[in-house]
C-alpha positions in Angstrom: 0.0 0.0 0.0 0.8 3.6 -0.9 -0.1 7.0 0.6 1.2 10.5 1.1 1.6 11.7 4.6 2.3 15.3 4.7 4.7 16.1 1.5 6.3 12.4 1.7 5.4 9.2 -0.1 5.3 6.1 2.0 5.6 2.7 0.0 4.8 0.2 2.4 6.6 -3.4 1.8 4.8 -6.0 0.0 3.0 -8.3 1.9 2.6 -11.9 1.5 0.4 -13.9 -1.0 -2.7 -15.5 0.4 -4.0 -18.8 0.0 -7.1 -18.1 -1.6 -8.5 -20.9 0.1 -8.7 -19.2 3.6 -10.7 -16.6 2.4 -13.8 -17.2 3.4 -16.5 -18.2 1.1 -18.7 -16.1 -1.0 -22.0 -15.4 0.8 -25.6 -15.8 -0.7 -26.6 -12.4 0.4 -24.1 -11.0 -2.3 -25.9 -13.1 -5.4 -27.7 -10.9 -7.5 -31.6 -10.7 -6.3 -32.6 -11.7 -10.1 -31.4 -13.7 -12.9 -29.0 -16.7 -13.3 -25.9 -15.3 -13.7 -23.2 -15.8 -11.4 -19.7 -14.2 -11.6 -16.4 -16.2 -10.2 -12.5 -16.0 -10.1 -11.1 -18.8 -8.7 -7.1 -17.8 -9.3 -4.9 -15.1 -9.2 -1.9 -14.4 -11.1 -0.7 -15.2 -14.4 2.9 -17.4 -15.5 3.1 -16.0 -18.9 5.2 -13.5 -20.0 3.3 -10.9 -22.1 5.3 -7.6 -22.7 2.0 -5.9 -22.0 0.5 -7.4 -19.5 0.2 -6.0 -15.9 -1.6 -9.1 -14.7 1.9 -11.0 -12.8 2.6 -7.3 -11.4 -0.5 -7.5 -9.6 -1.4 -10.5 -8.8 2.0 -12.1 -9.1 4.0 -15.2 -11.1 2.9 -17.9 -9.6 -0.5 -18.5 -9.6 -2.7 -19.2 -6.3 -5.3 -21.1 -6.9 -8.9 -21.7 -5.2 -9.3 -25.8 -4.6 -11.8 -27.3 -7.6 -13.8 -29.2 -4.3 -13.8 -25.4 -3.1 -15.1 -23.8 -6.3 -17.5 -26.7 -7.1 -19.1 -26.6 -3.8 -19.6 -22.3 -4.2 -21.4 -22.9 -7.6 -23.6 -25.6 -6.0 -24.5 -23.1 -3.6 -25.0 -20.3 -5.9 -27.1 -23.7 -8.4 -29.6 -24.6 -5.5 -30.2 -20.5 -5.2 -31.3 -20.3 -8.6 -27.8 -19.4 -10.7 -27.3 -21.1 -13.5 -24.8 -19.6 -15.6 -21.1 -19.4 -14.5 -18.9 -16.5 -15.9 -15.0 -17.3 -14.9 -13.5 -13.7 -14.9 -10.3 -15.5 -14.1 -7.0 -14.5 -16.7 -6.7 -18.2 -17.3 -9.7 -20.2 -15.8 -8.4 -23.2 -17.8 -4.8 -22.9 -17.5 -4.2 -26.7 -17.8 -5.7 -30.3 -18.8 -5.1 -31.2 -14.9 -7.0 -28.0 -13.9 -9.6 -28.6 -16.6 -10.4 -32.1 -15.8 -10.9 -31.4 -12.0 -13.3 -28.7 -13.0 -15.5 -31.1 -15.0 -14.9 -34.3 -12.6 -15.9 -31.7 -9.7 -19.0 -31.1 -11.5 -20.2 -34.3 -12.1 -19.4 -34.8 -8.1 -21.7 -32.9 -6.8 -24.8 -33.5 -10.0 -24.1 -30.0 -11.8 -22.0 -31.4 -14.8 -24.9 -30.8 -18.1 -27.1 -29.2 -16.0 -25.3 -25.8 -16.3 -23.9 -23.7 -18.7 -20.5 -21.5 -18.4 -18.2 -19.5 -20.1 -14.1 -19.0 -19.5 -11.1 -17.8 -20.8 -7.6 -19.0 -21.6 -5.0 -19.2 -24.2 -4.5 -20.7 -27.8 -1.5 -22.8 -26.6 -3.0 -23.8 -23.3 -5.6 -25.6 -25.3 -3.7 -27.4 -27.7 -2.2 -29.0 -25.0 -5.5 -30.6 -24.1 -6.0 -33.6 -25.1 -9.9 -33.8 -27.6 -11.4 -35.9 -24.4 -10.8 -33.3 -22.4 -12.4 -30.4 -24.6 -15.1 -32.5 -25.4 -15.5 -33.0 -21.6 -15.5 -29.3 -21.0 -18.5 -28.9 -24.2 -20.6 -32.0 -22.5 -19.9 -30.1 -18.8 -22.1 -27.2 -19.8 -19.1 -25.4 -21.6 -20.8 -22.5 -24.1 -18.0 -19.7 -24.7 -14.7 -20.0 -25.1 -12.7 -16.4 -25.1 -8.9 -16.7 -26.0 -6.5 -13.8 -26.7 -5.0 -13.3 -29.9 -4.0 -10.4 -30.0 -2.5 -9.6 -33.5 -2.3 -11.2 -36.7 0.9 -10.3 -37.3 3.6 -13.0 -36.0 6.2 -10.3 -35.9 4.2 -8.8 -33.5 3.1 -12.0 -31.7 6.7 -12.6 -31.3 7.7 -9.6 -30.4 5.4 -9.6 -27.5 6.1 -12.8 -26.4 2.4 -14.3 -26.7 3.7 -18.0 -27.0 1.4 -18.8 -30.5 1.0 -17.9 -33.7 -1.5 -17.9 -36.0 -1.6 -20.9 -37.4 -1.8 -22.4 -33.9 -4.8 -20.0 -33.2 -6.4 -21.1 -36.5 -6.2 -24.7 -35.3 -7.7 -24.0 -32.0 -10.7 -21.8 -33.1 -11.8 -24.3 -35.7 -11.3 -27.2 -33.0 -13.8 -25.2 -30.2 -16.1 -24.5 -33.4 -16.2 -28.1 -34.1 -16.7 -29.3 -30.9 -20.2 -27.0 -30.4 -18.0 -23.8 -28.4 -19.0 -20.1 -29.4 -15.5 -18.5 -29.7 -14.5 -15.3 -29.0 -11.5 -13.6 -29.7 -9.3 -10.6 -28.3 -7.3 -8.3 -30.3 -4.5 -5.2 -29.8 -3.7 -2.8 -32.2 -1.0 -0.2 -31.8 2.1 -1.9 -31.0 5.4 0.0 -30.7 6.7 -0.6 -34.6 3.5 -1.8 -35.5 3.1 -0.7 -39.5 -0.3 -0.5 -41.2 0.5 -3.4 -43.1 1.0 -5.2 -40.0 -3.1 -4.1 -39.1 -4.1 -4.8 -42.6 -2.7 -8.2 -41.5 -4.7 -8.3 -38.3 -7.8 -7.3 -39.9 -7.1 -9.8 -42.8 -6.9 -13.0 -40.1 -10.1 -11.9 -38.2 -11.9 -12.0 -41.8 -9.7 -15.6 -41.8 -11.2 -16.4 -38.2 -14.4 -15.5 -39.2 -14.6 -18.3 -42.0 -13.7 -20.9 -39.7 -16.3 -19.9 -37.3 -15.5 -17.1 -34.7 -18.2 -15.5 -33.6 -17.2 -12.4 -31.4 -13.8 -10.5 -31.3 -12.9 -7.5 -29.3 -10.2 -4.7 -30.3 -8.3 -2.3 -27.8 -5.6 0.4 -28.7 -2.9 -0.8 -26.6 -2.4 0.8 -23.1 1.4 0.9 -21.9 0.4 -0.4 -17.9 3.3 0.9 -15.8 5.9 -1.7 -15.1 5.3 -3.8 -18.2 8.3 -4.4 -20.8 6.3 -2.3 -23.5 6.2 0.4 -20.9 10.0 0.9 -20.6 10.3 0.0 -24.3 9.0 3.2 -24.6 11.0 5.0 -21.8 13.6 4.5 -24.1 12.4 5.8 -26.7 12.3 8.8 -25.0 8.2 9.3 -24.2 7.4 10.6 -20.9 5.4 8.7 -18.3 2.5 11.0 -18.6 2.5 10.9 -22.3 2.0 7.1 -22.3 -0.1 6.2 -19.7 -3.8 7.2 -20.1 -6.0 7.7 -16.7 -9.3 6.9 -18.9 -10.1 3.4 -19.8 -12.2 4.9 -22.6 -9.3 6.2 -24.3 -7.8 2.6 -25.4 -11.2 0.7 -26.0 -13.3 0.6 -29.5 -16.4 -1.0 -28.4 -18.2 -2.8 -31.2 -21.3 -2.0 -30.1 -22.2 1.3 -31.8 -23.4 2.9 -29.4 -20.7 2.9 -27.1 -18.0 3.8 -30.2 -18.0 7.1 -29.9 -17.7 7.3 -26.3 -14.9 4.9 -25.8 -12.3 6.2 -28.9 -13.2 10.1 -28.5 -11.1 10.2 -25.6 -8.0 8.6 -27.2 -4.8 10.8 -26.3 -4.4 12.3 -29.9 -1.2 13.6 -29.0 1.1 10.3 -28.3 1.5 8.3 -31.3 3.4 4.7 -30.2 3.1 2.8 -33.3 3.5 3.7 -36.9 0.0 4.5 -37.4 -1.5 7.7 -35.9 -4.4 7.4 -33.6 -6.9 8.5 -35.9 -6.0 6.0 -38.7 -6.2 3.7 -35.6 -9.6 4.4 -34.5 -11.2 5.1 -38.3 -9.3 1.1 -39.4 -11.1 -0.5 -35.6 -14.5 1.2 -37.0 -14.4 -0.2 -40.5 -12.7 -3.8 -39.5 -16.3 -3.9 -36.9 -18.3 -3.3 -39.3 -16.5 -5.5 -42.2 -17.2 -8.1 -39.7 -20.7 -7.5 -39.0 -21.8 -7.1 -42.7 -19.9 -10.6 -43.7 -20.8 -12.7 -40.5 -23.1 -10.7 -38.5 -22.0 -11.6 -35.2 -19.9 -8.9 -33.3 -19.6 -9.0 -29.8 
């Protein structure tokens, strides 16, 4: 924890991780009065090694996870009070076929596996290290979206960023999920440091791509420089200042593709700090048109 006491900052040291599985459980009298949604994270932290992710400076390497008997036995509670949809907010609900398969045998232990639906997210390469008994396991367990993060279409930039995939493994995986009965969803970044037009044009190009094989939603954010992230001090060095790259607003780095919410989110953009090779506008004007390219060829944008 932070704070200013007088005219001086005080950092204080950083605590310890907890074991998520002392904090006691979630309480009925938070569940929403009405419908049958019910929101979880089960983990914190993240292993990967994104150059733009801020996710292991919060919440740490090494991942903490809640025990599947644990999580199981919260989403019976919240099934006998009427929920029965489960959205896992966590970065990576399904971050492994040993994680995944105590999810679904958990289910069927205490009589919710088919009898609910839910919806996760993880990564292309996590998944192709699942075996197909295990995906189809996860469809069969109630299983209806799958959201995965893509990122770019570009491998220069998938590289550069260390993402750990490429495209042809994400092309694999989406068609998989569409095969097995998943809806797929998709997460995108444009405005890499170095990142050309051509190198959107490519982007755009493998959404159109993803789109064939069956995707049904993707999302697009201007990239935000989160301090403390390798594309952060990337940029240090190329001489921006920390308040030129670093935006207070979330609205100024999301293009929603709902239209109503466009022009709220990118109006805000910082139209003076230009990180990639294509200027904000061109950024905002190509997000609009790639939406609605989408839209009028598969008509299905999240």
């Amino acid at each position: 924890m932070a704070f200013v006491d007088g005219e001086r900052y005080v950092v204080n040291p950083k605590g310890e991780w907890l074991d998520l599985n002392i904090i006691p459980p979630i309480d009925k009298i938070f569940f929403e009065p009405t419908g049958e949604t019910c929101y979880m994270i089960t983990s914190r932290g993240c292993p990967f090694n994104c150059s733009y992710c801020a996710s292991p400076l919060l919440c740490g390497r090494v991942v903490r996870f809640e025990s599947m008997n644990r999580v199981v036995a919260q989403m019976k509670m919240a099934y006998d009070d009427g929920k029965r949809f489960f959205h896992f907010l966590d970065d990576q609900f399904l971050i492994s076929e040993k994680r995944a398969r105590e999810f679904f045998e958990g289910l069927k232990n205490v009589g919710l596996y088919g009898r609910i639906t839910w919806r996760a997210m993880t990564r292309v390469d996590v998944l192709l290290r699942m075996s197909e008994e295990t995906l189809y396991a996860l469809k069969e367990s109630g299983g209806t979206t799958i959201a995965i993060g893509i990122e770019s279409g570009c491998n220069r930039i998938l590289k550069m960023t260390h993402k750990g995939s490429d495209n042809s493994m994400a092309k694999v995986m989406v068609k998989k999920l569409v095969n097995l009965g998943f809806i797929v969803k998709a997460f995108f970044i444009l405005g890499f440091p170095t990142e050309t037009y051509r190198e959107i044009q490519e982007t755009r190009n493998f959404i159109m791509e993803l789109g064939k094989l069956g995707l049904s939603y993707f999302n697009v954010a201007i990239l935000r420089p989160y301090p403390g992230t390798e594309v952060y001090y990337q940029l240090l060095g190329q001489g921006y200042r920390p308040e030129e790259i670093f935006y207070e607003d979330i609205r100024d780095n999301i293009v929603a593709p709902d239209k109503k919410y466009i022009h709220g989110y990118y109006n805000y953009l910082n139209r003076q700090v230009q990180i990639s090779a294509v200027s904000n506008d061109e950024l905002r004007r190509f997000i609009s048109d790639m939406i609605q390219e989408f839209d009028d060829c598969f008509g299905r944008v999240d």
